[in-house]
C-alpha positions in Angstrom: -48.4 -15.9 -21.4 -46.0 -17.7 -23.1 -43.2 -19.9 -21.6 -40.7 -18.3 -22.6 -42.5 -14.9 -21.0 -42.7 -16.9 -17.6 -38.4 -17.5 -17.5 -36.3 -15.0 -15.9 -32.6 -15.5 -15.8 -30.1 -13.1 -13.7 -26.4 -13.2 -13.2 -25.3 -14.1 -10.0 -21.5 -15.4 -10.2 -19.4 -14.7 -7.0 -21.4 -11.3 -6.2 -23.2 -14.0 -3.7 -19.7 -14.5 -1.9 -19.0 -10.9 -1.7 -23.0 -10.3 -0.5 -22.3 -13.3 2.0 -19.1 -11.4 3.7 -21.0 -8.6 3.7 -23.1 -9.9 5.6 -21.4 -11.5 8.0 -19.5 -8.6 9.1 -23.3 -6.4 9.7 -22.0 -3.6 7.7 -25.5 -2.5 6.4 -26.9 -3.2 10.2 -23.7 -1.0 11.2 -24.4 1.9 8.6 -28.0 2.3 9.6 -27.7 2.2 12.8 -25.1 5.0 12.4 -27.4 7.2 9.6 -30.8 6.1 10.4 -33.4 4.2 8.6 -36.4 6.9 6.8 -39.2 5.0 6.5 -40.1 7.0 2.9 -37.7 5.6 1.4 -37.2 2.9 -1.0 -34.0 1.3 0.3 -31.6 2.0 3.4 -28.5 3.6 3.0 -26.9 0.5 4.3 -28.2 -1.4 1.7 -27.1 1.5 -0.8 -23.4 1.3 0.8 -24.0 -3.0 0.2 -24.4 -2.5 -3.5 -21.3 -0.1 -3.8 -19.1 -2.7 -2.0 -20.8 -5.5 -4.5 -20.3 -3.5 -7.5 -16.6 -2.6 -6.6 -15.9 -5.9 -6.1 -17.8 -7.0 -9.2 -14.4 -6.4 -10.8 -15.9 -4.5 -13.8 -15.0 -1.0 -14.7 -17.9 1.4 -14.4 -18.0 4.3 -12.8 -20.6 5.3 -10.4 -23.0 7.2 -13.1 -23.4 3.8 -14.9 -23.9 2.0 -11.5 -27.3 1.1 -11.5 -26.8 -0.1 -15.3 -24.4 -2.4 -13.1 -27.4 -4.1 -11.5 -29.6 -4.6 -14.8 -28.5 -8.2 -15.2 -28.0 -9.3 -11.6 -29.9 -10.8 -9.4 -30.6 -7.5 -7.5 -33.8 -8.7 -5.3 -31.5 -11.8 -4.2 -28.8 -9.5 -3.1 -30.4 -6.7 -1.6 -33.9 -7.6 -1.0 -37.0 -8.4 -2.0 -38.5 -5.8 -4.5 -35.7 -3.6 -4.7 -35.4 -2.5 -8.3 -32.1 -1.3 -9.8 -33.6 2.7 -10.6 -33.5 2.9 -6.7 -29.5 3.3 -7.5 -29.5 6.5 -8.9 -26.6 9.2 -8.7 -28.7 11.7 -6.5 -29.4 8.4 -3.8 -25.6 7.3 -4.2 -24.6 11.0 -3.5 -26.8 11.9 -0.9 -25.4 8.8 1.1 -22.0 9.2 0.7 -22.6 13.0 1.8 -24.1 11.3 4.9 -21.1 9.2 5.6 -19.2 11.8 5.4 -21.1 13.9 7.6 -21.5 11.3 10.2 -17.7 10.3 10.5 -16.0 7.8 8.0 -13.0 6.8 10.7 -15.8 5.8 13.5 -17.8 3.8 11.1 -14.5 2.1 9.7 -13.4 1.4 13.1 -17.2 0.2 14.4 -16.9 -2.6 11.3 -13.0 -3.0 11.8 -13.7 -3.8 15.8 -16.3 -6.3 14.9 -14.4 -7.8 12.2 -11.6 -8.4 14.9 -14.0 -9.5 17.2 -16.1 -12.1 14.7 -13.3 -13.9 13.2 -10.4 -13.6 15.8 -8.0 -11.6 14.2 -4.2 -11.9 15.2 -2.9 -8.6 16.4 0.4 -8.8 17.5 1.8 -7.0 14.3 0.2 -4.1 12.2 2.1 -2.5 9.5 1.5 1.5 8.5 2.5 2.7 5.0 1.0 5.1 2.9 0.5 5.8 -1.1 -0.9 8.6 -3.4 -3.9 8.4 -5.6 -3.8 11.0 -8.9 -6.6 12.5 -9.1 -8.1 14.2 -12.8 -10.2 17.5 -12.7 -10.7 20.4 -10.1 -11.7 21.0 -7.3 -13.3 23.4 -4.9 -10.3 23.6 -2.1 -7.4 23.1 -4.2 -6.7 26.8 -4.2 -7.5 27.2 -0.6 -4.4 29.9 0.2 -6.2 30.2 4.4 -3.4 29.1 6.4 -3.5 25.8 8.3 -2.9 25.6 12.1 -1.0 22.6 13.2 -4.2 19.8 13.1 -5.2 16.7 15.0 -4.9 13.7 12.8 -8.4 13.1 12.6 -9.4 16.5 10.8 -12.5 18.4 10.4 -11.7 20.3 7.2 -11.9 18.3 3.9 -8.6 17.2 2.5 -6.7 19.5 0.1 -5.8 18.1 -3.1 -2.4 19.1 -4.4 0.6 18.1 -6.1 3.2 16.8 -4.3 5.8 13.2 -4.0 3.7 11.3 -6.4 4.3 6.8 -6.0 2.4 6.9 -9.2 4.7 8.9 -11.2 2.5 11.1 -12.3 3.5 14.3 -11.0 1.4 16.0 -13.8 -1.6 15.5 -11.9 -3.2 16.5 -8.3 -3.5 13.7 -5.7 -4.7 13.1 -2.3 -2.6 10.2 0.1 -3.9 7.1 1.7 -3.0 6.2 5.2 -3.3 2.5 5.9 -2.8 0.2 8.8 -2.8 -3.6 8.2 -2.6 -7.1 10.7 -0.2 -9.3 9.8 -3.0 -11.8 10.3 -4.6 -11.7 6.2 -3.8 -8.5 5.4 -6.6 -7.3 6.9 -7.5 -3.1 7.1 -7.6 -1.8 10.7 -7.1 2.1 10.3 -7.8 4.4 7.1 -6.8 7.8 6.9 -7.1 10.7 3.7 -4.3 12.9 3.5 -3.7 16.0 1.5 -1.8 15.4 -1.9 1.4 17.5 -0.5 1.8 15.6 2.9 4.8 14.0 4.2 4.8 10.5 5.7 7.3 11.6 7.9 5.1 14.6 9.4 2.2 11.9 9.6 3.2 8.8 10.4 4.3 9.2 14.3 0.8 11.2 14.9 -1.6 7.8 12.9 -0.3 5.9 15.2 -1.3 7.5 18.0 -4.1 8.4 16.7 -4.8 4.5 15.6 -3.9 2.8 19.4 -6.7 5.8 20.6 -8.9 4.2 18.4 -8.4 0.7 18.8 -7.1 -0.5 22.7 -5.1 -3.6 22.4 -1.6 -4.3 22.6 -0.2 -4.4 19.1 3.8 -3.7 17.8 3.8 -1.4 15.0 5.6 -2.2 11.6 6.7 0.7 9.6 9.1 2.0 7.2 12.6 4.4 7.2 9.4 7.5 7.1 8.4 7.1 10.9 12.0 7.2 12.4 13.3 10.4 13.4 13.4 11.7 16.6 10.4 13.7 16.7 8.4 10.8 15.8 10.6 8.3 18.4 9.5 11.0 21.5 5.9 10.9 19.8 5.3 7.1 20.3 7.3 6.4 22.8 4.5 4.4 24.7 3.8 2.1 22.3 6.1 -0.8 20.7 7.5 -1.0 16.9 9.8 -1.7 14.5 11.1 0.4 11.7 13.8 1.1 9.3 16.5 3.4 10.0 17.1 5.7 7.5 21.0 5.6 6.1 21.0 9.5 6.6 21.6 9.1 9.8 25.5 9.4 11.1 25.5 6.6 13.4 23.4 3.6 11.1 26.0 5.3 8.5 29.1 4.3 10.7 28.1 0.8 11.5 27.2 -0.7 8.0 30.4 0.6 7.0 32.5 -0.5 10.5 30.8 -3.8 11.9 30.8 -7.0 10.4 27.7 -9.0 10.8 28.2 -12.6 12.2 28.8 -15.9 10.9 26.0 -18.1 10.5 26.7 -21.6 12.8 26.4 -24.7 11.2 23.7 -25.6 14.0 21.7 -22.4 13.0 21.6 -23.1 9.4 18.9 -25.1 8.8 16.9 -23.4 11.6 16.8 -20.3 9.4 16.5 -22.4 6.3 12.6 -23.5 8.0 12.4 -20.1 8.6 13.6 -18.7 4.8 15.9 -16.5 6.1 19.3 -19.0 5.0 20.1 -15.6 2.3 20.5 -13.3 5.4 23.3 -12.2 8.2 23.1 -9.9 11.3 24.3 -8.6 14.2 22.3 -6.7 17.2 23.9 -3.7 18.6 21.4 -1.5 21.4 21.4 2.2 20.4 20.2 5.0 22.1 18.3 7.6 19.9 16.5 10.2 20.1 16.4 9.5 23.6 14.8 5.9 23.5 16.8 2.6 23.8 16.8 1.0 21.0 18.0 -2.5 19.6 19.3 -2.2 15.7 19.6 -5.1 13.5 22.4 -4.7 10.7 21.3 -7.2 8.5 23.0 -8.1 5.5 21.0 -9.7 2.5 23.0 -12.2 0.4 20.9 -11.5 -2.6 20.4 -8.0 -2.3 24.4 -7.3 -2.1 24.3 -9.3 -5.1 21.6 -6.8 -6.8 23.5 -4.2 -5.3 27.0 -4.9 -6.8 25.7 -5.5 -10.1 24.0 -2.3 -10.0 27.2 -0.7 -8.5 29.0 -2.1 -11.5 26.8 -0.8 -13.7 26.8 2.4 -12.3 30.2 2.9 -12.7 30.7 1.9 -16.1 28.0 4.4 -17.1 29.6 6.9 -15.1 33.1 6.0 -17.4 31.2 6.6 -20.6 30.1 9.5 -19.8 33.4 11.0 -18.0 35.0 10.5 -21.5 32.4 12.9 -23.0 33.2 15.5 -20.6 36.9 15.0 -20.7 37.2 15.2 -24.2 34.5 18.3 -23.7 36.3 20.2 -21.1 40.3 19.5 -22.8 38.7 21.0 -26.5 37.6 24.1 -24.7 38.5 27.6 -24.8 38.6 29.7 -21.6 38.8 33.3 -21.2 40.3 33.1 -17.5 41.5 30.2 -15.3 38.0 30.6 -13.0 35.7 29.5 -16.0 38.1 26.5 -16.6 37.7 25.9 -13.4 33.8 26.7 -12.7 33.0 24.4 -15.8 35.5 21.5 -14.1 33.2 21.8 -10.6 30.5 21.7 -12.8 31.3 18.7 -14.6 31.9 16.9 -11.3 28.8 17.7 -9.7 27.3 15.0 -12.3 29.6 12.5 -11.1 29.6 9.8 -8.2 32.0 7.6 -8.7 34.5 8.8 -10.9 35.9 12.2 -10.9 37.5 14.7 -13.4 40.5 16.1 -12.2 43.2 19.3 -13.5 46.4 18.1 -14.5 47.5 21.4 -16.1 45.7 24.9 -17.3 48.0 26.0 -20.3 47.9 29.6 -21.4 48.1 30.1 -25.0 46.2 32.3 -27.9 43.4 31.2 -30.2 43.5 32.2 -33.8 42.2 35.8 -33.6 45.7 36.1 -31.2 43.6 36.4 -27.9 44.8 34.8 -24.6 43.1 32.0 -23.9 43.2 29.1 -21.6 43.4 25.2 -22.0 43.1 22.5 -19.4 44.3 18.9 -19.5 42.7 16.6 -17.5 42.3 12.9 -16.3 39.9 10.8 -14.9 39.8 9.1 -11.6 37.9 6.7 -9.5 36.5 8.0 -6.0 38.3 4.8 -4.4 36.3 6.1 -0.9 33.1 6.2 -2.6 32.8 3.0 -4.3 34.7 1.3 -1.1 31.4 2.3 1.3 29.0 1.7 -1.4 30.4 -1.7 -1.9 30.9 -2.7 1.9 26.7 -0.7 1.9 25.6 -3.7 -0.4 23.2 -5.7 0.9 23.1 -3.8 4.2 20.1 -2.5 5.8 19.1 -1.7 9.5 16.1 -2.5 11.5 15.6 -0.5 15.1 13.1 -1.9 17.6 12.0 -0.4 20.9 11.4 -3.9 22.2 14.9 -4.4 24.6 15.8 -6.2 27.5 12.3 -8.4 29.2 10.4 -7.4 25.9 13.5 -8.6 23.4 12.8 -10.0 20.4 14.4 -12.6 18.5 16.3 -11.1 15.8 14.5 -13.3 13.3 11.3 -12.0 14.4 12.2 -8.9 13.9 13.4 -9.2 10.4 10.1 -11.6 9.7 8.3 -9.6 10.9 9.6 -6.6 8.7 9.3 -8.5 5.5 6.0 -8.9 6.0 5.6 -4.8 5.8 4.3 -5.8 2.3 0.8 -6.1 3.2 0.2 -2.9 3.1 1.5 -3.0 -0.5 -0.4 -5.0 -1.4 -3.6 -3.4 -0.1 -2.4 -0.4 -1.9 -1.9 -2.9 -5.4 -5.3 -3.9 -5.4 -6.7 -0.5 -4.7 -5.4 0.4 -7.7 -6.1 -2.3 -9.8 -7.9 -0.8 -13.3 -10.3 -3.9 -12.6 -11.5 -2.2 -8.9 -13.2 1.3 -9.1 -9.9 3.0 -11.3 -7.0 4.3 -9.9 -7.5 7.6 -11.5 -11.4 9.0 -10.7 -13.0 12.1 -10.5 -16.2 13.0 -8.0 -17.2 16.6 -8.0 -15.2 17.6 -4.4 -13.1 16.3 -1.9 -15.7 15.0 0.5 -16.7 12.6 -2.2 -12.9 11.6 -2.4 -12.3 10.3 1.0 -15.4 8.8 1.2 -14.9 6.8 -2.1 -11.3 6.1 -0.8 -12.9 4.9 2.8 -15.6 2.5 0.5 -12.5 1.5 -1.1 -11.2 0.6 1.8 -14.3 -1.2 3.2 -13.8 -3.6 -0.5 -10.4 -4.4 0.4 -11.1 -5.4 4.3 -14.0 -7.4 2.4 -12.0 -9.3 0.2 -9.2 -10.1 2.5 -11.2 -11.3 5.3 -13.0 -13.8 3.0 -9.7 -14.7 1.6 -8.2 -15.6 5.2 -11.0 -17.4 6.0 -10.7 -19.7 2.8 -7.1 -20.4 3.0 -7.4 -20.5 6.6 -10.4 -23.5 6.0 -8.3 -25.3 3.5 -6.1 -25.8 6.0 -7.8 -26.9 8.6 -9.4 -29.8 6.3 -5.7 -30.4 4.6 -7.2 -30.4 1.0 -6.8 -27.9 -1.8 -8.2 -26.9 -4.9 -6.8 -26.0 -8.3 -5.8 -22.7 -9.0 -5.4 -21.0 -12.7 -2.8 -23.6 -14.0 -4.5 -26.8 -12.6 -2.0 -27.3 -9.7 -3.8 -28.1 -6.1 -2.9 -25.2 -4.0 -3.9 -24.8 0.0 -3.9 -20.8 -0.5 -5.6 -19.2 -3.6 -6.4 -15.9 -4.6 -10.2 -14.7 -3.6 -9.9 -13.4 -7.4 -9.5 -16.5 -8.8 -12.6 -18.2 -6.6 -14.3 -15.3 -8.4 -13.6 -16.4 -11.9 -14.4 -20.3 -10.9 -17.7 -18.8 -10.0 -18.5 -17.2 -13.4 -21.6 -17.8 -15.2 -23.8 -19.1 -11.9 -27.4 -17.7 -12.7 -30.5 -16.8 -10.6 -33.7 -18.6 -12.6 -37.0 -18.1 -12.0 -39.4 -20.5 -13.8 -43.2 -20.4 -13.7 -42.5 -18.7 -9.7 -40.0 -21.2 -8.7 -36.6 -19.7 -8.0 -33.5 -21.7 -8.1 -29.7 -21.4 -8.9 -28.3 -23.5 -12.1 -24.7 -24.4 -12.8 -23.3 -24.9 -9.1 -21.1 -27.9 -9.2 -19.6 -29.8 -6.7 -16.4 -28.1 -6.8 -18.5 -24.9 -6.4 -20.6 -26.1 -3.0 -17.2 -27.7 -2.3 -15.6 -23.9 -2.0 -19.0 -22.3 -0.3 -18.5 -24.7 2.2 -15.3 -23.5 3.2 -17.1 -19.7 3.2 -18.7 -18.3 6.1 -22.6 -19.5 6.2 -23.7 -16.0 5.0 -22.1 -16.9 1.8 -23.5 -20.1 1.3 -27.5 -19.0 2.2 -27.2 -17.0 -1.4 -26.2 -20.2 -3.5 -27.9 -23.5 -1.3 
């Protein structure tokens, strides 16, 4: 045998971190304990769930028929056991054990993992935030044209999802999609609750009922963070036991009547740079305690100094559109011929409906004859502003309102609440790394919904990966008060898990004459696995 016959080189890169985290949460211990372990066969289906978590976060984009050509150039035995060859990764494997998921329950398993991950690494849970988004979906499938019709359904359901068309946040209402339910701590962004919904379902049908269904499923004592979609009164009576905050919709009469009555107070000069620590010195407010729906309620009318700005601009804009276009159908409407004073006027009420700000109004309707000698009719009109209109929507700007159940010996501090609501983004961003083209695709195809909502719950499993080892790197740079350079060279105390990823490209698995050992891990590299959960590091050290 030669020497160079006796080298074997694999990739390794940052797939050890991911394997680490793994890992260290005991997903694959957690999965066959759930499904099972058969002796017969080559490799667990917790260890087949493993590699589908490494490979999505392997940040490449193949689909799951190239997914054991994923594997050819890793270091496969080093990341899921000895003598485990990549052909074990087949589709019919794959398949069969996401039918199994599926079969066994993909909520109880997510919560199982999500109650140990809360358990392992102390996660905060004073705030979760709920919001939901559509995937589009390419192909067809087998329930789409389901016609049966649906009794009212627990929230947990026992029919596979339908997918349909509906409010599309992709803006692809071309295609068929299914929505994603998610729950998120404040505390790293991390996934509590996962839910698949049909591709025609309303938040605002769900949303009180996933929260119920979520403080079932998980017992602690958490305030719930969600947006304008969960309040209305149906939803208020529905969760009346537990504690949130929420947006109020501006459809509503009353939140209608104080952003355009009250004015919110001045900020005192011994406040100021309180709320400057606190990077609220753009925003106003005032409390007010509402009754609705039946539940007390406080409501913050908060007034944001750079949103009214946004808002005015936009308001301007609006309106000089609107001018533009009024002196179309002016000159339109004043060149036309009508047969009776009704179509003048029909076309006039037409006109308007097109029109917010600015209004067309009849100064005259002439009757005259055209130049075959036939009556006709002429109107002259002018244009006006809608003085009312642009008055509210100018004393709107800025304005929004936030309601809370928590009143009187539960009272929050009205910066809290607001904090608290800004931070509804989590879930957004959740949702923008679930779609990222670099993580599975945010457009896929497998052959029936069942597949769907268990790719969307391994999806989800990826995410809850990745942010937990993300909280627990920023969380250890703090604690040790030193940073490390992030894409531009500049020492930062909270980087992205993405970017440790890159810093970890082209680490290799060598095996030389039987002896096995890592190449190219710098200091700066053992420097960041120390900082990573010890799983993590027994892959690289």
């Amino acid at each position: 045998m030669s020497y160079l016959e006796e080298i074997q080189v694999k990739n390794l890169d940052h797939l050890g971190i991911v394997a680490g985290l793994i890992d260290e949460i005991g997903i694959v211990k957690i999965i066959n304990n759930k499904l099972g372990i058969d002796v017969r066969e080559k490799i667990s289906a917790g260890t087949v769930v493993k590699s589908i978590l490494i490979n999505g976060l392997g940040f490449v984009l193949r689909p799951l028929y190239l997914f054991s050509q994923f594997f050819q150039d890793k270091a496969i035995e080093k990341l899921l056991g000895e003598r485990i060859k990549p052909d074990y990764l087949n589709d019919d494997k794959i398949g069969r054990v996401m039918d199994e998921l599926y079969k066994y329950g993909l909520n109880d398993i997510f919560i199982e993992v999500v109650l140990e991950v809360i358990k392992k690494f102390e996660i905060d849970l004073k705030y979760s935030h709920l919001d939901s988004t559509s995937f589009h979906l390419d192909g067809e499938y087998k329930r789409e044209e389901d016609k049966e019709k649906q009794e009212e359904e627990k929230i947990i359901k026992e029919r596979p999802i339908f997918i349909k068309k509906g409010y599309s946040r992709d803006h692809r209402p071309d295609l068929k999609q299914c929505v994603l339910d998610l729950i998120t701590s404040q505390d790293g962004d991390i996934p509590l609750f996962v839910r698949v919904g049909d591709g025609n379902e309303s938040d605002k049908a769900v949303f009180g009922k996933v929260l119920v269904e979520f403080k079932k499923q998980i017992k602690f004592d958490s305030i719930m963070v969600c947006d304008s979609a969960l309040y209305g009164q149906e939803n208020l009576q529905l969760i009346q036991h537990l504690k949130w905050i929420t947006r109020v919709p501006m459809t509503i009469k009353k939140a209608k009547e104080l952003v355009q009555n009250i004015e919110v107070e001045e900020v005192k000069d011994e406040d100021k740079e309180k709320r400057s620590d606190l990077n609220l010195e753009s925003y106003t407010w005032k409390e007010e305690i509402v009754t609705y729906g039946g539940i007390k309620q406080t409501w913050l009318i908060v007034l944001s100094e750079k949103r009214q700005k946004s808002d005015l601009e936009k308001l301007e804009k609006q309106l000089s559109q609107e001018e533009k276009k009024s002196q179309k159908f002016l000159k339109e409407i004043q060149s036309e011929e009508f047969e009776h004073p009704q179509a003048a006027r029909y076309k006039l009420k037409a006109i308007n409906k097109k029109l917010r700000l600015l209004e067309i109004k009849e100064v005259e309707l002439t009757e005259t004859y055209s130049k075959k000698k036939e009556k006709i009719y002429k109107m002259i009109s002018l244009i006006i502003k809608k003085d009312e209109e642009i008055s509210r929507k100018t004393k709107e700007a800025g304005k929004f309102i936030l309601a809370t159940n928590l009143v009187e010996e539960n009272k929050l501090e009205a910066s809290e609440i607001l904090i608290t609501y800004k931070n509804q983004q989590s879930t957004e961003r959740g949702f923008r790394f679930l779609k990222d083209p670099l993580f599975f695709t945010d457009s896929f195809f497998v052959e029936k919904p069942e597949r769907i909502e268990t790719m969307l719950f391994l999806m989800s499993l990826c995410l809850l990966i990745y942010n937990l080892g993300q909280r627990e790197l920023r969380n250890c740079l703090k604690r040790v008060k030193k940073g490390i350079n992030n894409q531009v060279g500049k020492v930062t105390l909270r980087p992205t898990l993405r970017w440790i990823f890159q810093c970890f490209q082209g680490i290799h698995y060598v095996i030389l004459n039987g002896v096995k050992q890592i190449v190219n891990l710098t200091e700066e590299r053992r420097f960041i696995l120390s900082l990573l959960p010890a799983s993590c590091q027994r892959y690289y050290l």
